[in-house]
N, C-alpha and C positions, 0 to 999 in steps of 0.2 A: 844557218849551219847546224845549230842544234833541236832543228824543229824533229829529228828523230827521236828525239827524248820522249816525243806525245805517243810516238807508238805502242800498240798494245805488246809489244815483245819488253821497251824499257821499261813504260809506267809498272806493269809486272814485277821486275828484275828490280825498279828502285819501291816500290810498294814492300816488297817481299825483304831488301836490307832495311828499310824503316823498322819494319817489325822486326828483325833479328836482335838489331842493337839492344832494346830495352830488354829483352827476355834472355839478352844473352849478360847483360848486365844484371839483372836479378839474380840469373841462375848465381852469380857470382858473389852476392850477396849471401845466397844461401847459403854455400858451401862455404864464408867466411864468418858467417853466425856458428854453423856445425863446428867449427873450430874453436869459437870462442866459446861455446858450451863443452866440448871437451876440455881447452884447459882449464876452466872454469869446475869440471866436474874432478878434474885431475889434483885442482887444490884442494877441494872438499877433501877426496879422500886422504890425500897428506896431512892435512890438519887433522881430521879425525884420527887417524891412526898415529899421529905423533901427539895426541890431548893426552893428560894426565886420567888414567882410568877412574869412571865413573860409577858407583853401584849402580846396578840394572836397576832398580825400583825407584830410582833419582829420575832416569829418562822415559820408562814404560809402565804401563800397571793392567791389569786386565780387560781387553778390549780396547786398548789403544791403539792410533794405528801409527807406527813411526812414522816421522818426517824425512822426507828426503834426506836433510840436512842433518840428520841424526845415523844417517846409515854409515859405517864402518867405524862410528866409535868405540872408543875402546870404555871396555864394561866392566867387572867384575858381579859375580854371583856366589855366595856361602851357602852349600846346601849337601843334600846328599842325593846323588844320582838312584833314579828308581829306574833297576834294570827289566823289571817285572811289565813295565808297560813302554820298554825302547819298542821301537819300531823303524823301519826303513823307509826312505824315499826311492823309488824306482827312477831307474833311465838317467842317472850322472854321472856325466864325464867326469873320467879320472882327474888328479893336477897335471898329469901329466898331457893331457888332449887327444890321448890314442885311444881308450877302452870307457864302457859302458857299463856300472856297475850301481852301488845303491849308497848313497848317507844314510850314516847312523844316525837318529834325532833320539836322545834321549832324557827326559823332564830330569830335570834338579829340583828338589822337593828345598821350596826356603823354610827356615826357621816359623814365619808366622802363617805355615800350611798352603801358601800357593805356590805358582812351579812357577818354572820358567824354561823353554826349548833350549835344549844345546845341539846344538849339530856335531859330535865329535869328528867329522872326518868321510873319508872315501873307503867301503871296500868292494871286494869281488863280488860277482854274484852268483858263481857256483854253477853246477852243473842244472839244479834243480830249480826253475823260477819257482817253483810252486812252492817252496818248502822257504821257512827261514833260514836264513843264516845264521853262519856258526861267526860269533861276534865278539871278538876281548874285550873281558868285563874292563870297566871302569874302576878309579882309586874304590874302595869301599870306606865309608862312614862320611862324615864332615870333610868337606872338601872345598877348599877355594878355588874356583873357577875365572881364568881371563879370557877375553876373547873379543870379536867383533860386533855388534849390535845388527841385528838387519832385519826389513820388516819382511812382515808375513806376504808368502806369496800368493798368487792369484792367476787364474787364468786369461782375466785380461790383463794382467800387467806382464805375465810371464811367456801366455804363448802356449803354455801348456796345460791339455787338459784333465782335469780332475775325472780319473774314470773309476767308475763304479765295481764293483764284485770282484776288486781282487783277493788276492790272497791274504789269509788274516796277519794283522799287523803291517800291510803296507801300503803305502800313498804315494801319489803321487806328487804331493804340494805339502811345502812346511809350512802351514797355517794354526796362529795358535788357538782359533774361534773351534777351526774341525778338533784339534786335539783337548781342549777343553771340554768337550762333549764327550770326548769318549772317556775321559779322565775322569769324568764327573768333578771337577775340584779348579777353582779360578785358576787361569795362567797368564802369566803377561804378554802382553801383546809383542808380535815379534818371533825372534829369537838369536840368539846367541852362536857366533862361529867361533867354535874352540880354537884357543893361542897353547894357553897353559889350564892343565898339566899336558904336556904333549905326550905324541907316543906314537910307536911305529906305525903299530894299527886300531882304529882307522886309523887313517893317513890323513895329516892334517889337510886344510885347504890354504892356498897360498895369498897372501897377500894381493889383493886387485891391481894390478897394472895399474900406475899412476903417472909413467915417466911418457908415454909412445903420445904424441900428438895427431898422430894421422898424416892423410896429404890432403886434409879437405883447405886449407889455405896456397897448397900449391894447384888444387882444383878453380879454388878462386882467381887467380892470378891469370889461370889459362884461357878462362873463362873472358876478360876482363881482355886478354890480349885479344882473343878470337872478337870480340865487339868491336875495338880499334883496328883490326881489319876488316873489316866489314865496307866501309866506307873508303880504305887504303882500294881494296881490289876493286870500287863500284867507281872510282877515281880511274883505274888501270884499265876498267874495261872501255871507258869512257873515250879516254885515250887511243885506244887502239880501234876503237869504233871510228873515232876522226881519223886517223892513220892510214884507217880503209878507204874511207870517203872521200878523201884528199888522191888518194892514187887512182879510185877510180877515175875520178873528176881529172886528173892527169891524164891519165890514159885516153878518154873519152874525149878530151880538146885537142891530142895530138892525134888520135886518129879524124878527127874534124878538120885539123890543117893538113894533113897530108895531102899532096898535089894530087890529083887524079890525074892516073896513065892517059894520053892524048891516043887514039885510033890509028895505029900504022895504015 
């Protein structure tokens, strides 16, 4: 009864749900690790942004590279903003996520002569790319700086690239290795997202979403259901493949007994 199973049309059809199961279970895997790395990365930043601020020269020093685990904590820096060599970042999204404009990065000169990057914020970029912006100064003299810690970017880690001959004073990547070169003077590794002193403009940058988990666990689940059916429907096809077999085999024995018409 089931020697249609050897056919090349089943062997196929159950070859093909063998392999589903297990790749359709991994994929499930996947997308339940991707969750566990979100909430995972989700706690980081709540702890760091709820730690008791740390001075910046506690966690970074010149040529350091933060650690992951060190990103969005909360920092403190005393120094005085050097507006003479701020310069922009090109191509950043507002906080808001509609418009295209530039962070302000401008060194905090410490007490014992090295900097350290702040990123004060988001502005416009004017009618003019080519020209700098027009940029509200910062507090002037000694100033205590808070904010978020975060490492230097990169274009493999960022995706974006470091392009050449633009316009003077602007970059693409807050890197404190590039701005230490042009500064001539140690900076620490990193840099700093302005909290306090706040201020309209820049426009500060918002706090990293911490709370949104995604759907990579209800991706999981789907995933995990679609494998348990897999074998449900190779069961149902199974089934109605007998279903078939059996009527024909019916049909084919009654038309065999049927009496044959006799010659008027």
């Amino acid at each position: 009864m089931y020697r249609f199973l050897l056919t090349r049309q089943w062997v196929i059809l159950t070859l093909v749900a063998l392999l589903l199961i297990p790749v359709m279970v991994e994929l499930g895997f996947w997308q339940l690790h991707r969750h566990e790395n979100r909430v995972a990365h989700n706690r980081l930043i709540e702890r760091n942004l709820e730690a008791r601020p740390a001075p910046v020269t506690e966690l970074t020093s010149p040529g350091h590279v933060v650690p992951k685990d060190d990103y969005w904590r909360s920092v403190t820096a005393t120094g005085s903003f050097d507006t003479r060599n701020e310069v922009v970042i090109r191509q950043r999204t507002a906080p808001d996520g509609d418009r295209i404009g530039y962070f302000v990065l401008t060194p905090l000169l410490l007490g014992d002569g090295r900097a350290v990057l702040v990123n004060r914020g988001w502005i416009e970029t004017g009618t003019d790319l080519t020209a700098f912006p027009e940029i509200p100064a910062p507090p002037a003299g000694e100033v205590t700086v808070t904010g978020r810690l975060m490492g230097d970017e990169t274009t493999e880690a960022s995706g974006i690239k470091d392009k050449r001959g633009l316009p003077d004073r602007q970059f693409m990547l807050i890197n404190s290795v590039q701005q230490a070169e042009r500064l001539d003077r140690e900076v620490l590794g990193g840099y700093i997202e302005l909290v306090e002193p706040a201020a309209a403009s820049p426009r500060p940058l918002d706090e990293p979403d911490h709370d949104g988990i995604g759907v990579n666990m209800a991706y999981a689940v789907q995933w995990w259901i679609f494998a348990a059916g897999v074998p449900v429907g190779w069961v149902i096809l199974l089934r109605r493949e007998l279903a078939d077999r059996r009527r024909a085999e019916t049909a084919g024995d009654e038309e065999h007994d049927a009496p044959v018409p006799v010659p008027s």
